[in-house]
N, C-alpha and C positions, 0 to 999 in steps of 0.2 A: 057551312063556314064560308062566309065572302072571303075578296082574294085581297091580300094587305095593301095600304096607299103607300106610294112611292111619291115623292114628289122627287122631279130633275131640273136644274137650271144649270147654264153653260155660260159661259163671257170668253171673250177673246181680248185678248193684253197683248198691245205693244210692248211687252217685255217680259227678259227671259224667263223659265219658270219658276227658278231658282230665287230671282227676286217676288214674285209671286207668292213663290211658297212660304217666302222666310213671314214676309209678313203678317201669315196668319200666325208665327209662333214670336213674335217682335211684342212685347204686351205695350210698347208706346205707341207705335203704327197700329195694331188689332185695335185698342181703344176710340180708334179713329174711325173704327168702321163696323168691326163683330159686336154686333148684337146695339150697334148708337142707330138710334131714330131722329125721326126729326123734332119731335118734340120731347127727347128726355137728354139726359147727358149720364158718360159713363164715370162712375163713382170711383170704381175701383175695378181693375182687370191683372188678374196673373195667371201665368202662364209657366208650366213646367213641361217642357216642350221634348217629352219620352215618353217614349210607349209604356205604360200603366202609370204616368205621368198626370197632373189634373190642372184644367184650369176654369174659372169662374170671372164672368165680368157682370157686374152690380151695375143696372142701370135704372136711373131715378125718373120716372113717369108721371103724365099727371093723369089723375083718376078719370075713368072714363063718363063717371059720373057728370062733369060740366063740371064739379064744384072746384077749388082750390088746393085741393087736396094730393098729395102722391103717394106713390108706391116704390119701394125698389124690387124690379124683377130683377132674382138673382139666375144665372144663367150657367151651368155645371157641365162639365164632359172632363170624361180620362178618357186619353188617348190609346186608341186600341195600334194604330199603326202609324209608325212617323219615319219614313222613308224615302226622305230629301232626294231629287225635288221633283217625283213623281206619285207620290201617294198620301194621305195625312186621312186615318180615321179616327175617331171616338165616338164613345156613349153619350150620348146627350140630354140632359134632365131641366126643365125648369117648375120645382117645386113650386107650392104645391100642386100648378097647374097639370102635374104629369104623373100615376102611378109607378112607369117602371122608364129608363131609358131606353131611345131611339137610336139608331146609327145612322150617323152622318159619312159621307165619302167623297172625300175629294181626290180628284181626278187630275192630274197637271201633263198635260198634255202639249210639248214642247211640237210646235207648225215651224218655228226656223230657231237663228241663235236668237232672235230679238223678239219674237213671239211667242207665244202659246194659248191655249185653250185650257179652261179651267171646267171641267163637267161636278155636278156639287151632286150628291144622290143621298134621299133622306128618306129612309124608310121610317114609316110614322107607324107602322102597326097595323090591324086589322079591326079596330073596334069605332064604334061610332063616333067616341069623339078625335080619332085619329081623319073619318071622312069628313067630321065638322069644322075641324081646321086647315083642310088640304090647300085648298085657295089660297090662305091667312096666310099659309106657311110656305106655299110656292112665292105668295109677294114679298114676302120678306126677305126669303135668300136673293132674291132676283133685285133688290134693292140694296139688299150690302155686297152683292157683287158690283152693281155698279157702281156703288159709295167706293169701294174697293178702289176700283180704276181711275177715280178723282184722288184717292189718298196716295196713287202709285206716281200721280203727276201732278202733284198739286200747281196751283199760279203761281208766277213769280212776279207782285208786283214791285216795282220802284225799287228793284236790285239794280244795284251796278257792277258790273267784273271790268 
């Protein structure tokens, strides 16, 4: 029996963790960043933000074929643990691509009042196509982390106060 794949990614936010945290369970801020790529958009995302709680964000893709064509990857987890604003786990499924859910784990790890450390740890399993996506799915989180940290600060242009 090989040893199961883990994948880990970390970011560091200028801001509290509290704000961090909220907005993985905020379903208008999450759309802005859980599970949006750069070329699909998110359809629909909700969020029932308690432990045996579920939420799903529906994002509309274009086929990887070339052609013109899309998909909606629908994207599923109940919340195993939600313990503001140090912890946040769930199940995590994206049908059909998945037989059984994944555990996901977030980590909010408070470095002052105005910072933190965010550790994400996603256990994929121990079966082949768990090691044939490990890459696919270390860039992914490592990319809505970042998305994250633009949706935490977005620009402000041609305001005035």
């Amino acid at each position: 029996m090989s040893s199961p794949v883990i994948v880990r990614s970390s970011h560091r936010y200028c801001a509290p963790a509290e704000r961090v945290f909220d907005a993985w369970l905020n379903p208008t801020q999450a759309s802005r960043f859980f599970f949006a790529t750069r070329t699909g958009n998110i359809m629909h995302c909700s969020i029932d933000p308690v432990a045996g709680g579920e939420f799903t964000v529906t994002d509309r893709r274009p086929n990887a074929d070339g052609d013109e064509s899309v998909f909606d990857a629908e994207h599923r987890g109940r919340y195993v643990v939600v313990d503001r604003p140090r912890l946040l786990a769930f199940d995590f499924s994206v049908p059909p691509y998945v037989d059984r859910p994944t555990r996901v784990t977030l980590d909010f790890r408070p470095l002052s009042t105005q910072t933190c450390e965010l550790v994400l740890t996603h256990e994929l399993g121990d079966s082949d196509l768990a090691r044939a996506y490990e890459d696919q799915t270390r860039k992914g989180w490592d990319t809505m982390l970042a998305t994250l940290e633009r949706e935490l600060f977005p620009r402000r242009i041609g305001v005035k106060l």
